[in-house]
C-alpha positions in Angstrom: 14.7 -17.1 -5.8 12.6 -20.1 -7.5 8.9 -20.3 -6.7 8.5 -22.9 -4.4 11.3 -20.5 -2.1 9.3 -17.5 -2.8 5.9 -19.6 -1.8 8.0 -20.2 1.7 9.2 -17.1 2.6 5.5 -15.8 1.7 4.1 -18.2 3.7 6.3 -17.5 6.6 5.7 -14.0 6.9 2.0 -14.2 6.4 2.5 -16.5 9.7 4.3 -13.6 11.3 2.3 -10.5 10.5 1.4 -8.2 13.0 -0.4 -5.5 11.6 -3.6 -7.1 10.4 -6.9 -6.0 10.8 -8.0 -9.2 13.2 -4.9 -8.6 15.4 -6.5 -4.7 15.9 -9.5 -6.4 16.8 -8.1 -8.6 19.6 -6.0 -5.6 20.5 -8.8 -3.4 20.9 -10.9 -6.2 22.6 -8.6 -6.5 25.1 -7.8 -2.7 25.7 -11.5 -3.3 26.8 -10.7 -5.1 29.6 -9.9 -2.2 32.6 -12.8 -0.4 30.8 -15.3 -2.9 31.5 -14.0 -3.1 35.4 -13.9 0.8 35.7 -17.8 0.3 34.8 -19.0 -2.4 36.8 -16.9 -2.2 40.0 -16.0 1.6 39.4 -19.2 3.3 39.1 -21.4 0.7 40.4 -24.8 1.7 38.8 -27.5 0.4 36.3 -26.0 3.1 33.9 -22.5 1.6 34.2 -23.8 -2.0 33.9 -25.6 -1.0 30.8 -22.5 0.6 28.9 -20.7 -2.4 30.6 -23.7 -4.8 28.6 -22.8 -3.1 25.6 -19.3 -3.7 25.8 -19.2 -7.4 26.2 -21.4 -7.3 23.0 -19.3 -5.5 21.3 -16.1 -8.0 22.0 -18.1 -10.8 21.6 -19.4 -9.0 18.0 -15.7 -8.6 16.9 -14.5 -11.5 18.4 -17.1 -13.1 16.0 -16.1 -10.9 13.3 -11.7 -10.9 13.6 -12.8 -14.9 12.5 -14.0 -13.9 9.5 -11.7 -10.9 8.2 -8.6 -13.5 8.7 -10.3 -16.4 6.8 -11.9 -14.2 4.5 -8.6 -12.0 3.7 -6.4 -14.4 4.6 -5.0 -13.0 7.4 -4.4 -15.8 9.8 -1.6 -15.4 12.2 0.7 -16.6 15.1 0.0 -13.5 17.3 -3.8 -14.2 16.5 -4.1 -17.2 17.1 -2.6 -15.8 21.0 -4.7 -12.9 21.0 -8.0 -14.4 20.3 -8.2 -16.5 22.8 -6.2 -14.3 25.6 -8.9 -11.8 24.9 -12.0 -14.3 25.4 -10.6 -15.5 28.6 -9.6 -12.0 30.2 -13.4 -11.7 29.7 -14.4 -14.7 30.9 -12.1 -13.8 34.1 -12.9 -10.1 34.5 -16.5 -10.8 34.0 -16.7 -13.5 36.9 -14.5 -11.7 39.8 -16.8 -8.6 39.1 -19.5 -10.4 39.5 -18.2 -12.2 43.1 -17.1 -8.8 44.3 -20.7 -7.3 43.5 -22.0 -10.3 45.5 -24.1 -11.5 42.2 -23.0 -14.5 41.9 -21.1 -16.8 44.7 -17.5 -17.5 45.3 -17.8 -20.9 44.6 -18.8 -20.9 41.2 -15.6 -18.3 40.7 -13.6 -21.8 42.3 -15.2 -24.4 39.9 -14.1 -22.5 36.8 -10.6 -21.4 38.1 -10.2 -25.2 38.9 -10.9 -25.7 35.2 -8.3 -23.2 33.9 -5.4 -24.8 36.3 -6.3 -28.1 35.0 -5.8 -27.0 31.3 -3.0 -24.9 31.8 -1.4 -28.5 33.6 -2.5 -30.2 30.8 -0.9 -27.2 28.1 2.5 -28.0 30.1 1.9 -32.3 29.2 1.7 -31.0 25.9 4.5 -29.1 25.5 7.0 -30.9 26.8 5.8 -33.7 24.4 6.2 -31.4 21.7 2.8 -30.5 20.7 1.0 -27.1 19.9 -2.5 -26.4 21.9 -5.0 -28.4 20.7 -8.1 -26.8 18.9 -11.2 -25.5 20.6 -13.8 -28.1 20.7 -17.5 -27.2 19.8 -18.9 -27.9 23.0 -15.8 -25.5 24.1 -17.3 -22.5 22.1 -20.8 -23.5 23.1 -19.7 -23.1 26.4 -18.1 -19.9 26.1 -21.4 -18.2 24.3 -23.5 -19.6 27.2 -21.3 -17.9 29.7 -21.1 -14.7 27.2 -25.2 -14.8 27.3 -25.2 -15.2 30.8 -22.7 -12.6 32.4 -24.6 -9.7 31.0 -28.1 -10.9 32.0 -26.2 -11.5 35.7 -25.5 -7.9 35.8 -29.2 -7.1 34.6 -30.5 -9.1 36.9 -28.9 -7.2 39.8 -30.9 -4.0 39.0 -34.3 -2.8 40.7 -36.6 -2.8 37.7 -39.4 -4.8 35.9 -36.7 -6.7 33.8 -34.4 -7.9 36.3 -36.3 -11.5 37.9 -36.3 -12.5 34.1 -33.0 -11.3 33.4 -32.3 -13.6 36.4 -33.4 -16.5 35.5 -32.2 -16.5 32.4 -28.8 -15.5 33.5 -28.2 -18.1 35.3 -29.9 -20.9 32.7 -27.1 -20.3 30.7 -24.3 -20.1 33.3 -25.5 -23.3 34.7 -25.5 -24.7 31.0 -22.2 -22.8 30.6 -20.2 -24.2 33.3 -21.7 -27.6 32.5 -20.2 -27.4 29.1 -17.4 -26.0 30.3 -16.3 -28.6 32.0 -17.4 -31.1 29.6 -15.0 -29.5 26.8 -12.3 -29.8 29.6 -12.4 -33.2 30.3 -12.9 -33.7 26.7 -9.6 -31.6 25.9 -7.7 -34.2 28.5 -9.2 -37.4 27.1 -7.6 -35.8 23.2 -4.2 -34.6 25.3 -3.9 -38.0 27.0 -4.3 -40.0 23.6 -1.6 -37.8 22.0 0.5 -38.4 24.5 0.3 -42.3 24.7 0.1 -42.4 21.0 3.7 -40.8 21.2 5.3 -42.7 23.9 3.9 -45.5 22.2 6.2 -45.0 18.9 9.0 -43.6 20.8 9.1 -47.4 22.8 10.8 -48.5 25.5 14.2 -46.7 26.3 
């Protein structure tokens, strides 16, 4: 087998690994997910929402961290770069219906983002029957995502009877009003990207 072969093949499975330490990450991230429901709409108490606080730090501290082990060791890979993201948007979802069902936060806001997921899951469809991957997560996207990460806990805080929880308010939702904002934004950003893609390519195909 000549290099440039060898340099293929290693490439390829590099692109297929499974067992990698960022891919335990997500794994474990999402094996989080009925966990963190048990707690808040299980056991229903300041104690639960406190472990359930501690939780969402924790995936949003290895979510941070499975980033850096795959650039850092090289460890990038397809089921990663599915993972990642399933596991930040279970989250996102499992945080927000907790929080409607607990009567913290109102149905409507649950709406306005679900309307946001079925119009990037329409435009994911566009793209794929064009041919083209997912496009990459925008900044404002991830700005977005860490305002809504800051502001689910400090929504569960706020719900408690103690000196903490009118701030905790507040704050809460600060960010989920900057969050959804943003939200949005990065959606209608990802459309405007997906719609020039899309022209640009019926454009060199021409008329048939």
């Amino acid at each position: 087998m000549d290099e440039a072969a060898a340099a293929d093949v290693a490439s390829g499975g590099a692109a297929d690994r499974v067992l990698t330490i960022p891919n335990a990450l997500s794994l474990a991230r999402l094996a989080g997910v009925p966990v963190f429901l048990w707690l808040v709409l299980g056991l229903r108490s300041q104690t639960g929402d406190w472990w359930a606080v501690g939780l969402l730090i924790g995936a949003a501290a290895s979510d941070w961290l499975d980033g850096k082990i795959a650039r850092a060791l090289n460890q990038q890979s397809r089921l990663g770069q599915v993972l990642d993201p399933a596991a930040d948007r279970l989250y996102i979802v499992a945080t927000i219906l907790a929080l409607a069902i607990r009567g913290i936060i109102p149905w409507w806001l649950v709406g306005l983002l679900a309307a946001r997921e079925l119009l990037l899951a329409g435009v994911l469809v566009v793209l794929r029957r064009h041919s083209y991957e997912p496009l990459q997560v925008s900044f404002v996207g991830k700005a977005a995502t860490l305002a809504l990460m800051y502001a689910f806990p400090l929504l569960f805080l706020g719900s408690h009877t103690a000196s903490y929880s009118e701030i905790a308010r507040i704050a809460g939702w600060a960010f989920a009003i900057w969050g959804s904002a943003l939200y949005w934004c990065a959606a209608l950003l990802y459309v405007q990207q997906a719609r020039s893609l899309v022209r640009g390519n019926d454009r060199e195909a021409g008329p048939r």
